[in-house]
Steps between C-alpha positions, in 0.01 A plus 500: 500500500129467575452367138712221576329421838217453251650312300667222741179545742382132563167450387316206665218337311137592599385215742159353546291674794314162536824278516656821761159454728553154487812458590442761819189310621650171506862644630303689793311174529710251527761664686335494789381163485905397485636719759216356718578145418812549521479566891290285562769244351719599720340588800329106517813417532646727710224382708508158518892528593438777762243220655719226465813662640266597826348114478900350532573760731190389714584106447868582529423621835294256615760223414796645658304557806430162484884420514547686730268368763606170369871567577521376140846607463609287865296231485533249226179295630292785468696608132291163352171604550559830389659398196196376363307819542769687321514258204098508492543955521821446208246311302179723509677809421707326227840587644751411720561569913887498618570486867860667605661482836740795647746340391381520135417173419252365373283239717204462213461537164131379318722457210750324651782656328706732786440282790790536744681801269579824590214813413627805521233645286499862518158470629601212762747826629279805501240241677752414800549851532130554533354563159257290362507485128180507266548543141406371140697427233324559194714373236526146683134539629573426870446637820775484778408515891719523762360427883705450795549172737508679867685276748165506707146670493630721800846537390527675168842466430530317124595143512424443118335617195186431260559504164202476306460504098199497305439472174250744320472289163152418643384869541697652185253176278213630664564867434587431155184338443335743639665751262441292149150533659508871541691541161211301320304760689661809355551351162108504505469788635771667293305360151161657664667826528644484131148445413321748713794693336461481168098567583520772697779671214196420225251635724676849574583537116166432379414876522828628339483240206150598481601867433794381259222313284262818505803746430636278211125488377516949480815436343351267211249822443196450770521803654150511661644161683347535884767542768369400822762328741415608885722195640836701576571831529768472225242367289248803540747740493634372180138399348405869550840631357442305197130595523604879470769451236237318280246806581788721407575279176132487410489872518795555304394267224191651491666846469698354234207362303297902531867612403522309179116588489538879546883524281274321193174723556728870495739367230201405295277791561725741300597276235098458474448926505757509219365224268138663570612868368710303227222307383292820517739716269548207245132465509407882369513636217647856406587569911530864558856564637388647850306175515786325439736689696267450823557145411784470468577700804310217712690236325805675635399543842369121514859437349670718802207342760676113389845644520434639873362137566798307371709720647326482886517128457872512396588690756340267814621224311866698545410596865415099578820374327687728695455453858845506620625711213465866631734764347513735871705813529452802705206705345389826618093416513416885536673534155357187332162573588515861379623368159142262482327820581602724277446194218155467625396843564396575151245200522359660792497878410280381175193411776616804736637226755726695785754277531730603790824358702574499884824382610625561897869396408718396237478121468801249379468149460626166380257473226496332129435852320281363175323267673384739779462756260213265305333416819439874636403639174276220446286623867535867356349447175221306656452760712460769216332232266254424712443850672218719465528828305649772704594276800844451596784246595783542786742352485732482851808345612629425823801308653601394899827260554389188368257574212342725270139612380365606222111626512268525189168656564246633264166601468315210328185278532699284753497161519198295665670244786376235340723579206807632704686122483435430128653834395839349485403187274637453176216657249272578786317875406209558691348733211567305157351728286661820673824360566505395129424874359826626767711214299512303807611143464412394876895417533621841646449394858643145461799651357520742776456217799718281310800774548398618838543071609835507317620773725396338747209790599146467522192689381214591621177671353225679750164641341137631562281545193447829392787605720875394269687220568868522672767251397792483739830332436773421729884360398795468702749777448775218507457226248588160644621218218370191529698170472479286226265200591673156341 
């Protein structure tokens, strides 16, 4: 099931940060700058109605009062000279004033067209009854006003209504030139903002593409390439990761190249012994047979000296192919470990070495037998090997519920602090010369870390010269497998 949620997962294609930033910037730019013109679009408007409705309600009021003190709708004399003004009001607010009676008709129309028919406009009604109507109409861009006629100043029962109508062509022109003004606006400022954009996007980058160029430089082989970008926290923080990895990758290549260095120097060194005593035997004449023997005996032990090498390197080279590869079962330790001592114990009986073992309880753990095996015999025979005559080496084991410990300790030289981290390099032997009369290949202890890592343990060595040296290893007594890394 999951593989096919793999397999149908939709992958989008990776998208330029630059283009992304862009995009953002002028989005959160220019957003603003249309919302805001926007309302202020509508709100001139808005405006310029709201003050025009209040301007006809204002004039509107004026002129019926007018008519009414000018018993306009009684008095035909007095309807003349009022009929001007209204015509001169119709034609400064572009619209048109209509003059009903109670009886609904209409007494004057500036456009001439209803004079003397019946208006029962809805608005005409709700004004008899007492409501004045002010509204706009926006699709036909016209305001409506309704005032009423009062039969006198004193008396305020209606006689007649005011019907005024504006247009608002006039103000919708002006506010639409005022907006191609204001769009002009924001199209400027809208291409500034791209701009500043598309800058400020370039500017931000700078540093990352600057670490892109300096990391694809350490990937075309400069590796002492200077990593120094302070701008961002994201770009120290990765400038000093990388900075680390590249110390750690320096170190290992260097390792490798002492490696190599080291594997050629002890592979060659016995190969040179032997061709030395060869050359010696083939160059004498009439060689007395213990001569010969003793010769031949070194040849042998130079022979057995390359084999312990070549096997030693074999065996990390095993222990480094097989990280994930561990053969565990349940092992009793107390038992394995008496099994390396009693293989051991004649080594250490030929230099009078007391070689003794301490266990508080029986001890059972997930463990890959061989390899563990290797590794603990390995810190034994170092610890007779390089022991002084008639010392000793304990060897102790100890368990609690999560782990257990094994404890070499002998009597030796110890180990100088200086020396205590390098013990575990490949090759490393702090005395060449004694280390290579022992048979020592400087590979014992990198075996035995390389195991102790692999169970997922760790080692640890404490020393005083003149004093021994203690090497203390702790493993789980559960081995957990580790998944498969694709």
């Amino acid at each position: 099931m999951d593989a096919e949620k793999k397999k149908f997962e939709l992958r989008l294609p990776p998208v330029s940060l630059k283009v992304l930033l862009t995009i953002v910037f002028i989005m959160f730019g220019t957003m603003p700058i249309y919302i805001y013109g926007r309302i202020v679009s509508r709100t001139n408007l808005s405006s310029r109605i709201d003050a025009r409705k209040i301007e006809l309600q204002t004039k509107g009021l004026m002129l019926s009062n007018k008519l009414t003190r000018g018993n306009f709708l009684e008095d035909p004399k007095e309807r003349e000279s009022l009929n001007s003004e209204i015509d001169t009001v119709a034609e400064i607010y572009s619209g048109r004033i209509v003059v009903i009676d109670r009886s609904y008709n209409t007494i004057v129309d500036t456009f001439n067209l209803a004079n003397g028919k019946i208006n029962i406009a809805p608005e005409i009604i709700d004004t008899f009854n007492g409501t004045n109507t002010n509204i706009y109409n926006r699709q036909k861009s016209y305001i409506l006003q309704t005032m009423p006629i009062y039969e006198t100043i004193d008396n305020k029962e209606i006689n007649g209504v005011l019907l005024f109508i504006a247009s608002t062509d006039n103000l919708v022109a002006v506010a639409e030139g005022v907006g191609n003004t204001e769009r002009f606006l924001y199209i400027t400022l809208t291409a500034i903002v791209v701009v500043l954009s598309v800058v400020i996007a370039n500017r931000l980058l700078r540093p990352l593409i600057k670490l892109r160029d300096d990391i694809a430089s350490i990937g075309y082989g400069k590796i002492d390439q200077k990593l120094e970008h302070n701008e961002y926290k994201l770009t120290k923080s990765i400038s000093e990761n990388i900075k680390t990895t590249l110390a750690k990758l320096q170190a290992i290549d260097k390792s490798r190249d002492e490696f190599v260095a080291n594997v050629s120097h002890e592979l060659k060194t016995p190969i040179t012994s032997i061709r030395v005593l060869a050359d010696s035997l083939m160059g004498m004449e009439n060689v007395p047979n213990g001569m010969y023997a003793e010769f031949m005996h070194d040849i042998s032990d130079e022979i057995d000296r390359e084999a312990k090498i070549i096997d030693d390197l074999l065996s990390l080279v095993k222990l480094d192919k097989a990280a994930n590869t561990l053969v565990t079962e349940q092992v009793d330790i107390n038992q394995l470990i008496k099994q390396i001592l009693k293989r051991l114990r004649p080594i250490a009986d030929k230099r009078d070495i007391e070689l003794t073992f301490e266990t508080v309880r029986e001890v059972s753990a997930d463990v890959d037998e061989t390899k563990l095996s290797l590794a603990v015999n390995n810190l034994i025979e170092n610890a007779v090997k390089y022991n002084k005559d008639g010392g000793f080496v304990k060897v102790s084991i100890d368990a609690d519920h999560k782990f257990f410990y094994i404890q070499v300790k002998d009597s030796g030289d110890g180990i100088a602090p200086e020396y205590q981290d390098l013990i575990f390099e490949r090759f490393y032997r702090i005395d060449k010369a004694r280390s290579r009369q022992t048979g020592g290949t400087g590979l014992g202890l990198a075996i035995t870390r390389n195991v102790v890592h692999l169970h997922d343990g760790i080692i640890k060595v404490s020393s005083k010269e003149g004093e021994g040296t203690t090497f203390t290893v702790r493993i789980p007594l559960n081995h957990v497998k580790r998944r498969d890394k694709k």
